[in-house]
Residue, then its C-alpha position, 0 to 999 in steps of 0.5 A: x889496300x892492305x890486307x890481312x886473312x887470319x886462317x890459312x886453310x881452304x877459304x882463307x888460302x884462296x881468298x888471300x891469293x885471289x886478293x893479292x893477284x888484284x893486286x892488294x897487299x895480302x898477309x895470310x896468317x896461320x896459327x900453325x907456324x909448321x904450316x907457315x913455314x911449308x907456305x913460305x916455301x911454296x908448299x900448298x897443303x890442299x890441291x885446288x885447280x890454278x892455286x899453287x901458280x898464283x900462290x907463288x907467283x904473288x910471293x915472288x911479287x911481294x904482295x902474299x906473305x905468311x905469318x903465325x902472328x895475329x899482332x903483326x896482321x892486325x897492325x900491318x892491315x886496313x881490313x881483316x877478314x876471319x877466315x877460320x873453320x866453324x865445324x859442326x857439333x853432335x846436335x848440328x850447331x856450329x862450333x864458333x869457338x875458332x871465331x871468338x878466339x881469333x875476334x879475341x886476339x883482333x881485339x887485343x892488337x888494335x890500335x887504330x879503326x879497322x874492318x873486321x871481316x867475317x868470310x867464315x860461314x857462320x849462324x846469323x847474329x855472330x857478326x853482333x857477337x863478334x862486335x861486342x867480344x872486340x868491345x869487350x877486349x880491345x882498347x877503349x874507345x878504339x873505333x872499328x866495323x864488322x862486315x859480313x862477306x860470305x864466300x860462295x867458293x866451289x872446291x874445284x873452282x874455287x880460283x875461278x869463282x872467286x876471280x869471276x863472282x855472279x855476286x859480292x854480298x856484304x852485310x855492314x851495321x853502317x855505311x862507314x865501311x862500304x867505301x873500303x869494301x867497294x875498293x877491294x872487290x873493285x878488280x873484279x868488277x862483280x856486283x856488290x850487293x850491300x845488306x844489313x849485317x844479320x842479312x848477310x849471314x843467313x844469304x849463305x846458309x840460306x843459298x848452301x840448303x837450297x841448292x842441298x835441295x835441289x840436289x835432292x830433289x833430283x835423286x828422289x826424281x831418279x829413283x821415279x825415272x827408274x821406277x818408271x824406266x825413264x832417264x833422269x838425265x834427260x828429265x834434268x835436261x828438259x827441266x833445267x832448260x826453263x830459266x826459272x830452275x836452272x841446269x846447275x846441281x840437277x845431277x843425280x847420283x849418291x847424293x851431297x856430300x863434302x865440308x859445307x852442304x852437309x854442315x850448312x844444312x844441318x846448321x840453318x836447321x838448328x838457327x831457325x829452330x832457335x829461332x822458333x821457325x820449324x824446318x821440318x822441309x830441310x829435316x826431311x832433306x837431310x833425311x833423304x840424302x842420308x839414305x842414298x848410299x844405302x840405295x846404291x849399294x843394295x843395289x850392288x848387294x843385289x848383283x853379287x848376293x852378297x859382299x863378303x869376299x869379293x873383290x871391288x874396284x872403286x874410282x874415285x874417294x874425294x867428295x867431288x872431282x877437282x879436289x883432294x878433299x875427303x871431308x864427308x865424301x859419300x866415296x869414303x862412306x861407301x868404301x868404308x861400308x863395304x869394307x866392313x861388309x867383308x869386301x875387299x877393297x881397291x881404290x884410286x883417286x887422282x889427287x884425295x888418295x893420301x888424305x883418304x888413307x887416314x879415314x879408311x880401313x887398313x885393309x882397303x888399298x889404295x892404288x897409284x893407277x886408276x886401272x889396277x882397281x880393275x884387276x881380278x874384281x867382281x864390280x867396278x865402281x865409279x864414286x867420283x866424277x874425275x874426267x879422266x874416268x871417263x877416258x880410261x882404256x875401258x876394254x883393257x879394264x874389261x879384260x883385267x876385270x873378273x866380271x865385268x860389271x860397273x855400278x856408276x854412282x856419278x852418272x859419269x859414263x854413257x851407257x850405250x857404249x858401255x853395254x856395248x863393250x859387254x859390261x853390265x852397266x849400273x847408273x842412278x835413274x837411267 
């Protein structure tokens, strides 16, 4: 099919790829010509594990192109789909201005029936509203759909989980448009669950607040093992072996983090309150993961008595591993914390170092080697869970260190074996 993807940033860029290498004929569109013209190239503004090869390799094929032209899409496509940022705001509703403008410019174009995809994460009820803006703006009498079709992508596996869903959710107002729906998931042969429109878009926020939940649940869970002396890894273990709950997001550490959990929890709060359902659960959620950074680094406090002065190590500023993205990294906020607290700072990451450069303080630097963070420091912490972390050289970091002690905010490393090289080994519920 022919299809067009205006937004070309995480989302859009990856659901675009995926789509042409199933072989569908995809424009991704981009109001950043800078940026279009850096995709053209084979430039690809965001690391994601699988993403560059395809991108290229589909551009080469003919089937992924790049435009700063909403006209040319809509008039070259069958469907398309919005895929632009909806950012929160100061009381956590969703700025959907992104939305409406790019529905405006859909609306201006159309000169036939088309599908108007919403794949943007956004509050229940916009699909209505972006229905009624194209009525508003576009040519009369033009028939057109609006489909909600929420992504369930994870940064870090983004590709694989857009190639091999466990489900395909698209939330239609009438039967018109399933057909042509069914026909684009059908490579991927996944399970296509159709529901209402309004359905639809609260099936993501619904799904990002309770998984934000779980991995609450299992920090305040820690915080007993530790009370206790108990080992919340495998308290998760023997809880997650019981098919009702899962192993998923049972990882205790510093918390949620990242551009969605933080944004969808904070924005399915504010649509059930305007909706006039307390939410006073996922209130008290936000409540609690707010404040584990602050329990991990009092720890830290503890160990060294005070900040000022001493040299630290931080592996890891991206939110999770497998991604450059820096956007709400716990990583980022504990280093900025104890930059401020008069720490001096040395970090790494292996792919969020450049783009973490632009939320830190000048006085943390940032280095090329994951070891050069262990030179001359007072503690070492690790605050992403890179696999490589765990295969670094840990007796030469030992030897570089000033003392050896590591503060594990991930869980990452085994603590037998790092007491057994002589640190003094810090983890979160073990």
């Amino acid at each position: 099919m022919k299809l067009s993807i205006i937004g070309s940033g995480y989302v859009g860029l990856v659901t675009g790829t995926c789509l042409a290498e199933a072989g569908h004929t995809v424009i991704c569109v981009d109001n950043n010509e800078a940026k279009v013209q850096e995709l053209k190239a084979g430039k690809i503004p965001i690391y994601e594990p699988g993403l560059e090869e395809l991108v290229r390799r589909n551009v080469q094929l003919k089937r992924l192109s790049f435009t700063a032209s909403t006209r040319e899409a809509v008039a070259n496509s069958e469907v398309i789909f919005i895929a632009v940022p909806t950012p929160p705001q100061e009381d956590g509703s969703v700025d959907l201005s992104y939305v409406e403008g790019v529905a405006r410019e859909i609306a201006e174009a159309l000169s036939g029936y088309r599908i108007i995809v919403d794949k943007s994460t956004v509050p229940v009820k916009t699909g209505e509203k972006v229905a009624e803006t194209i009525r508003r703006y576009g040519p009369k009498g033009v028939e057109f759909d609006v489909v909600s079709n929420p992504e369930f992508l994870r940064e870090g596996s983004a590709v694989a989980d857009l190639q091999k869903p466990d489900r395909i959710v698209v939330g239609v107002a009438s039967e018109r448009p399933v057909a042509a729906m069914r026909a684009i998931y059908e490579p991927f042969q996944a399970p296509i669950i159709i529901t209402d429109l309004n359905s639809a878009e609260l099936i993501k926020h619904a799904a990002n607040s309770f998984l934000a939940l779980k991995i609450t649940y299992i920090n305040l869970v820690a915080a007993v093992c530790e009370a206790s002396h108990a080992d919340v890894t495998q308290v998760a273990e023997g809880m997650g072996s019981d098919a009702r709950i899962g192993r998923a997001f049972l990882q205790a550490g510093l918390g949620y983090g990242g551009s969605c959990f933080p944004k969808d929890v904070s924005a399915f709060i504010r649509i059930a309150e305007e909706l006039g359902v307390g939410f006073g659960l996922m209130r008290e959620v936000e409540k609690i993961n707010a404040g584990i950074p602050e329990k991990f680094l009092k720890k830290i406090r503890t160990s060294l008595w005070t900040m000022k002065d001493k040299k630290v190590g931080q592996l890891g500023l991206a939110f999770k591993a497998n991604t450059d993205d820096v956007r709400c990294s716990v990583a980022i906020e504990i280093a900025r914390r104890m930059a401020e607290e008069g720490a001096k700072l040395r970090c790494h990451d292996p792919k969020g170092g450049e783009k973490a450069r632009e939320l830190l303080p000048a006085s943390i630097e940032i280095v090329g080697r994951a070891e050069d963070v262990a030179l001359g420091a007072d503690v070492l912490i690790v605050a992403t869970e890179w696999p490589e972390y765990r295969l670094l050289d840990w007796n030469k970091i030992k030897s570089l260190m000033r003392t050896p002690r590591i503060f594990d905010g991930r869980n990452l490393l085994n603590p037998a074996e790092m007491k057994s090289l002589g640190f003094e080994y810090t983890s979160v519920g073990r």
